[in-house]
C-alpha positions as CSV (number, residue, x, y, z in Angstrom):
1,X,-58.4,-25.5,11.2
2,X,-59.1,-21.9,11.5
3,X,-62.6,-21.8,11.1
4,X,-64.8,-20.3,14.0
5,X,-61.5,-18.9,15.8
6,X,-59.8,-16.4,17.2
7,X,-56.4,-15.5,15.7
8,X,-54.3,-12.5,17.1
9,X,-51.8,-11.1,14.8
10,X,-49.2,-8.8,16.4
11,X,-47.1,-6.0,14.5
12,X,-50.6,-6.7,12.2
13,X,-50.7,-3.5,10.0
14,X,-47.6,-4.5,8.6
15,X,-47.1,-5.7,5.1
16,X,-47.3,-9.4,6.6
17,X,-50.2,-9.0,8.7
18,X,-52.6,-7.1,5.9
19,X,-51.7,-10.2,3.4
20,X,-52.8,-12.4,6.4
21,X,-55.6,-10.7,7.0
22,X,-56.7,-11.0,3.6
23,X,-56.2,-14.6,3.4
24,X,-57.8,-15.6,6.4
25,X,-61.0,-13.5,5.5
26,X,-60.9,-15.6,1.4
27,X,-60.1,-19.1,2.9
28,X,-61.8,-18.9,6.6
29,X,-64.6,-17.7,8.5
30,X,-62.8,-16.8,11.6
31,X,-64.6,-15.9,14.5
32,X,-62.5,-13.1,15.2
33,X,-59.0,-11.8,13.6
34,X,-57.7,-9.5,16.4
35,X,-54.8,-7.2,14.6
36,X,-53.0,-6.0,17.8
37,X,-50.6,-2.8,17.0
38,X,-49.7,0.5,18.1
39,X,-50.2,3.2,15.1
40,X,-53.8,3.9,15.1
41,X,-53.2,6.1,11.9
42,X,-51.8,2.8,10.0
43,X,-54.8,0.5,12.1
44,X,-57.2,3.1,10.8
45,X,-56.1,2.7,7.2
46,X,-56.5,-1.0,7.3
47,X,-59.5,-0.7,9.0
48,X,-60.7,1.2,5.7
49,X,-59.8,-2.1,3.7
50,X,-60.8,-5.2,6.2
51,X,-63.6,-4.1,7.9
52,X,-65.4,-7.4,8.2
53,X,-67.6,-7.8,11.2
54,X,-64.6,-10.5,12.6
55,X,-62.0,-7.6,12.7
56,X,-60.9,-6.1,16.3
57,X,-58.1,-3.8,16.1
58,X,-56.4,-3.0,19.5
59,X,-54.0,-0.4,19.8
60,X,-51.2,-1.4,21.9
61,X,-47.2,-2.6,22.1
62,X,-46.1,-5.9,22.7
63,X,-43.8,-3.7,25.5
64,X,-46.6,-3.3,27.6
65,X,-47.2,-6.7,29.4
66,X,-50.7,-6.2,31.1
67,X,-51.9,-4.7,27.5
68,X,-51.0,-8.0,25.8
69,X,-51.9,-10.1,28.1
70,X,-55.2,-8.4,28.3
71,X,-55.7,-8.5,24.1
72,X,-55.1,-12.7,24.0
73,X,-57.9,-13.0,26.2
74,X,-59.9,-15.8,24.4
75,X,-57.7,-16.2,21.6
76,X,-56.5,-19.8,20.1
77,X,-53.8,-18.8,17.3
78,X,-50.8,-16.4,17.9
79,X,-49.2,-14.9,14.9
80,X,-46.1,-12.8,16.4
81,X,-45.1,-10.1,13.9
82,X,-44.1,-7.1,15.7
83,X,-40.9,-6.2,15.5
84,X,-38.3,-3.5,15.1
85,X,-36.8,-4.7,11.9
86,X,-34.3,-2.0,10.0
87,X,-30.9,-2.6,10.6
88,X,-29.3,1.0,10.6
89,X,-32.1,2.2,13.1
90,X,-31.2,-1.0,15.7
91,X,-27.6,-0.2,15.5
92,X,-28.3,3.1,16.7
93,X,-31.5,2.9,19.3
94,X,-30.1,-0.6,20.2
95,X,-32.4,-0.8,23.6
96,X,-35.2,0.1,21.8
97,X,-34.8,-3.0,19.4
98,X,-33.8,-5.0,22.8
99,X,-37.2,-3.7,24.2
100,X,-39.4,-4.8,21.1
101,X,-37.7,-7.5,19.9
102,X,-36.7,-9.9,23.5
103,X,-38.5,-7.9,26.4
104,X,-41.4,-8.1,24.1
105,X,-41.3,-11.8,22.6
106,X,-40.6,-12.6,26.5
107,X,-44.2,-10.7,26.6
108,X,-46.6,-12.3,24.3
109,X,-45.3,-15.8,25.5
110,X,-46.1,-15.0,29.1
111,X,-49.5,-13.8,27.5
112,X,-50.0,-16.9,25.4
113,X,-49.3,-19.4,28.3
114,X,-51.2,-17.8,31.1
115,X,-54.3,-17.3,28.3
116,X,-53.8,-21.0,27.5
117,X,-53.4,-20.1,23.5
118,X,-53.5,-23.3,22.0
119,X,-50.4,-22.6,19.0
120,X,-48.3,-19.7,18.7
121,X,-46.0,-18.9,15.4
122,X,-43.2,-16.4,15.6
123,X,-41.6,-14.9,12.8
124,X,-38.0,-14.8,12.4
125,X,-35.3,-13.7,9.6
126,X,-32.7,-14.9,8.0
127,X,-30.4,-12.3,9.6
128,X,-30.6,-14.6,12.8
129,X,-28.6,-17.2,11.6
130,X,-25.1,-16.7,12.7
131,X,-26.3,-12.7,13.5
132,X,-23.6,-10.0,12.9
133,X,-26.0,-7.0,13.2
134,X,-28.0,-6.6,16.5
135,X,-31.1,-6.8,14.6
136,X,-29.8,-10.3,14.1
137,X,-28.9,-11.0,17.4
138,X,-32.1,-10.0,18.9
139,X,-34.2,-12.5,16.7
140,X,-32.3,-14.8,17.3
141,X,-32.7,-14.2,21.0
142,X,-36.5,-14.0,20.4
143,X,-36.1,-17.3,18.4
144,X,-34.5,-19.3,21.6
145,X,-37.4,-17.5,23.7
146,X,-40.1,-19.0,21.9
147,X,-38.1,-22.4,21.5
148,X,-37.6,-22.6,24.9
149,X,-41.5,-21.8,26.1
150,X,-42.2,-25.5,25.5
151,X,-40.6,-26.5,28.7
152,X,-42.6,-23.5,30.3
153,X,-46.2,-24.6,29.3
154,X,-46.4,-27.3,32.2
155,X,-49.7,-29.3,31.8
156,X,-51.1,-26.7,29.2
157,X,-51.5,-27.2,25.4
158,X,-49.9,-23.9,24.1
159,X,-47.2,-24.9,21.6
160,X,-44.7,-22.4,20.1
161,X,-42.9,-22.4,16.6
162,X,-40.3,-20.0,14.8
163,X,-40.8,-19.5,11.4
164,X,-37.7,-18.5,9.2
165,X,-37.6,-17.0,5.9
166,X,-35.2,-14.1,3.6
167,X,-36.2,-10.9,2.3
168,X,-39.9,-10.5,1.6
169,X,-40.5,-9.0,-2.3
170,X,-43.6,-6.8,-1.1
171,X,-42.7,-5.4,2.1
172,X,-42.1,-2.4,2.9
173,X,-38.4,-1.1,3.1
174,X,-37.4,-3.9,0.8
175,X,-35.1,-3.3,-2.3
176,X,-37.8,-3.4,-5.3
177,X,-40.0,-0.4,-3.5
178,X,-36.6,1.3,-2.7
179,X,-35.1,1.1,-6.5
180,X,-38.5,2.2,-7.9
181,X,-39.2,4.8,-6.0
182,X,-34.7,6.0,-7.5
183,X,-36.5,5.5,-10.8
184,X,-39.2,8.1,-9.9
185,X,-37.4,10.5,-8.6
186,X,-35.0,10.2,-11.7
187,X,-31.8,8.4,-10.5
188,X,-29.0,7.7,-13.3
189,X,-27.9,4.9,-11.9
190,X,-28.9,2.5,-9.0
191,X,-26.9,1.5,-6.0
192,X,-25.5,-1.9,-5.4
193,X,-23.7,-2.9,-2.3
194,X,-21.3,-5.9,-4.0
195,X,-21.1,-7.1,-7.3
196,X,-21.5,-10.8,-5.9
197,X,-24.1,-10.0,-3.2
198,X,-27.2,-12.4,-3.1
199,X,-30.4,-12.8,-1.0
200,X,-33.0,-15.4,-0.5
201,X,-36.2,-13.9,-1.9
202,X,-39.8,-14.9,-1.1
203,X,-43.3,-13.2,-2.0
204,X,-45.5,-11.9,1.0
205,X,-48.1,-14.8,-0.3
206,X,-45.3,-17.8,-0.3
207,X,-44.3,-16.1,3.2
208,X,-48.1,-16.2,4.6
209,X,-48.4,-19.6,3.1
210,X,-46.2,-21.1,4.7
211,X,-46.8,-19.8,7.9
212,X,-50.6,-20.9,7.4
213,X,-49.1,-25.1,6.6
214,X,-46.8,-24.9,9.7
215,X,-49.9,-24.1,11.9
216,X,-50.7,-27.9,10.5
217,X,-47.4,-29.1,10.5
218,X,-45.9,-27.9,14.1
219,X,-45.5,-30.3,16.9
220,X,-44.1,-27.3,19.1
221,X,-40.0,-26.4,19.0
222,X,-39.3,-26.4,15.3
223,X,-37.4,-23.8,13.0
224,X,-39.7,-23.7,9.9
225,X,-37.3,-22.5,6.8
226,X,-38.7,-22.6,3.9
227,X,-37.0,-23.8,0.2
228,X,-36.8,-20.8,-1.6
229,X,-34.8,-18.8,-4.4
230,X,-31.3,-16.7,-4.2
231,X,-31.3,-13.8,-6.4
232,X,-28.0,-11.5,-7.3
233,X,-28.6,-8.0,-6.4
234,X,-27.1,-6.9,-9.8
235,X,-29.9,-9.2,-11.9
236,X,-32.3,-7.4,-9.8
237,X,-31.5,-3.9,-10.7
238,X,-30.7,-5.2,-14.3
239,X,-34.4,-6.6,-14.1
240,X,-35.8,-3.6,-12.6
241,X,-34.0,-1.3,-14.7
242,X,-32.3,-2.8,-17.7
243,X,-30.5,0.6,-19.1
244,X,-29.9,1.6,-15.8
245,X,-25.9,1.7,-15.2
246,X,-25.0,0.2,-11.9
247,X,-22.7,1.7,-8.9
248,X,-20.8,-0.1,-6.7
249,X,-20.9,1.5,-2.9
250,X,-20.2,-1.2,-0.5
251,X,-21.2,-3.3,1.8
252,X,-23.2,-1.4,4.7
253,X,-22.8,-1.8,8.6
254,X,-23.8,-5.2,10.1
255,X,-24.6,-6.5,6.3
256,X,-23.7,-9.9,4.9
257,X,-22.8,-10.9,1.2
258,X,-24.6,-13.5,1.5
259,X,-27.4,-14.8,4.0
260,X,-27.8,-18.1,5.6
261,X,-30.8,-19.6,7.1
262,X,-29.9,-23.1,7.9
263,X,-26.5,-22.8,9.7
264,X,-23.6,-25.4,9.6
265,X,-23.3,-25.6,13.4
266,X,-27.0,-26.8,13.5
267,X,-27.0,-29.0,11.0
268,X,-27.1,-32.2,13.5
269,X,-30.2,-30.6,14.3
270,X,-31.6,-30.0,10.7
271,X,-33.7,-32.3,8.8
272,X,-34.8,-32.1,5.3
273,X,-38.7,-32.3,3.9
274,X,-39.8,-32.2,0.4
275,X,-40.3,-28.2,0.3
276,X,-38.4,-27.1,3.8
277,X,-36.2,-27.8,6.4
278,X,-36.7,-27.6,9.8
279,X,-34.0,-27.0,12.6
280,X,-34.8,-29.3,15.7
281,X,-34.6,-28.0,19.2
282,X,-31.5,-27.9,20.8
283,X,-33.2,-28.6,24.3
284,X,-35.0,-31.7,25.4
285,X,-39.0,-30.8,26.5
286,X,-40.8,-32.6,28.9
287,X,-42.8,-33.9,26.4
288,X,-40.5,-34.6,23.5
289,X,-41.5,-34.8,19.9
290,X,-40.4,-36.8,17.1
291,X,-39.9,-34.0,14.7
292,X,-38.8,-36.8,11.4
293,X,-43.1,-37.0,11.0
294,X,-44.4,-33.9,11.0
295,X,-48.8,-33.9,11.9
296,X,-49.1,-33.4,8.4
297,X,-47.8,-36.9,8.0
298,X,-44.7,-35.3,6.4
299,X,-41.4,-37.1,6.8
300,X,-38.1,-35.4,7.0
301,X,-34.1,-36.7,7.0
302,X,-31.3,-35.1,8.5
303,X,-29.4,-33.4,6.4
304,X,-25.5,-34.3,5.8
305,X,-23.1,-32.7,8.7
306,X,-22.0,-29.8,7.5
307,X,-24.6,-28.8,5.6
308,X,-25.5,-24.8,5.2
309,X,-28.4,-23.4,3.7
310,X,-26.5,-20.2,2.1
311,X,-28.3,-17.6,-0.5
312,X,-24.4,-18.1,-2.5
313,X,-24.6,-21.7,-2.5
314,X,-28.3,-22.4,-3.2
315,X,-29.3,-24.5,-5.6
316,X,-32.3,-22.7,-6.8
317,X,-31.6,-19.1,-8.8
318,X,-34.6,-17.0,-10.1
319,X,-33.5,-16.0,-13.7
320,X,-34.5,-12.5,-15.4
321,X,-38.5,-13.8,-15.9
322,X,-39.2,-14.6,-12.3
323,X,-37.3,-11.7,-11.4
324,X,-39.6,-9.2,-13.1
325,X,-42.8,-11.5,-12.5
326,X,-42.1,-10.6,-8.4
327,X,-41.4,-7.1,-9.0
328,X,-44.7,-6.7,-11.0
329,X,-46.5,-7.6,-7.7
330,X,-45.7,-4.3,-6.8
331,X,-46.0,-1.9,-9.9
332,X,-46.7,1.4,-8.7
């Protein structure tokens, strides 16, 4: 599907868009990956790694309308990854996260439509579901912009898609990187939020994946969450660091016990396939889709009302093994 074409990946020196990178370049021959981002110290060090003659790195910031709109010139896939993700530095530079995160996903769909990008995927975060940070809030803003630009496409053949998923093992800023790096610098004991706290956990390659499929799969409007694993905090840093005592130092602002992808107010619009759920559209497009049969052929039910997909009340745990087996992917 992605052979001989152009595939724009914004936010794409991030820990998301390098593994992308890498996969397109084993399992396609692209006819160009444009990585679209605005370090040129962190584009230059990827440039050092993927430096196949398909690569086009564009300095620029999914702010700046004209310069995005300008970059998708020509290109058929959209892979939106730029975002201001931490949630202590949205809470206190909340425009700026308003400007990156909304202004900017307003940005690149404008871009897509009037470049007549034939399918663009978004990437979303758990922390959208019922939001209580404004990290939160503004994906799930970005989340209803992108839903909502099927109804803005007209007679044109751009589709967008959200994909939603929990805490990526390999990215940066994520816990296993943050408890090793306590370990180097000689910490006696590692810091845990709550006792009971739990998080759905995915690898960078399940995460790119899955994104990958869902080009195949998406009709245009869908939520793509993933089935994946809850972990306890506690087994982690007991994985981690086994004769590591533990402290206890509470729950941080705008953070949840546990996380929640698919929530129970949208469950009348959540249907259940084999190895994800996808959350229908709560808007009727012009030209609606039956999302039950997916282009994959792939048929999904709807879930029981009710129903919440919680990282507390998952059905699937990683035990001490699979714990340490994703923190290896790391290993210093």
């Amino acid at each position: 599907m992605l052979d001989n074409k152009v595939i724009l990946i914004t936010g794409g020196t991030g820990s998301f868009g390098k593994k992308y990178t890498q996969m397109l370049l084993e399992q396609y021959q692209p006819k160009k990956i444009i990585i679209f981002s605005r370090d040129e110290l962190k584009q230059f060090e990827m440039q050092q790694v993927y430096s196949a003659a398909c690569m086009r790195y564009f300095i620029g910031d999914v702010r700046d309308a004209s310069r995005i709109e300008e970059a998708m010139e020509g290109v058929d896939y959209v892979i939106h990854a730029a975002a201001m993700k931490q949630v202590p530095a949205a809470e206190y530079n909340p425009m700026e996260c308003i400007k990156t995160n909304i202004y900017g996903a307003e940005n690149v769909i404008k871009a897509a439509i009037k470049n007549g990008v034939l399918k663009v995927i978004a990437l979303s975060t758990d922390k959208a579901a019922n939001p209580i940070n404004l990290y939160g809030a503004t994906k799930l803003a970005s989340d209803k912009l992108f839903i909502a630009a099927n109804n803005m496409v007209g007679t044109r053949d751009t589709r967008f898609s959200v994909v939603r998923y929990g805490n990526v093992v390999c990215s940066r800023g994520s816990v296993i990187p943050f408890f090793r790096k306590l370990i180097v610098d000689g910490a006696t004991e590692l810091p845990i939020t709550h006792k009971d706290m739990t998080r759905f956990m995915i690898t960078l390659q399940q995460g790119v994946e899955f994104v990958l499929k869902n080009f195949q799969r998406m009709q245009g409007g869908e939520i793509f969450i993933p089935k994946i694993p809850s972990m306890y905090m506690t087994d982690l840093a007991k994985a981690i660091a086994p004769n590591l005592p533990q402290k206890i130092v509470g729950i941080r602002p705008g953070e949840k016990l546990h996380e929640i992808m698919c929530p129970a107010d949208d469950s009348h619009l959540t249907l259940e396939f084999k190895d994800h759920y996808v959350i229908c559209p709560t808007i009727q497009f012009t030209n609606q889709c039956n999302f039950t049969k997916n282009n994959l052929g792939e048929k999904g039910l709807p879930v029981k009302e009710g129903f919440e997909y919680n990282s507390g009340s998952n059905k699937e745990w990683l035990n001490q093994e699979a714990l340490l087996n994703m923190a290896r992917e790391i290993q210093p």
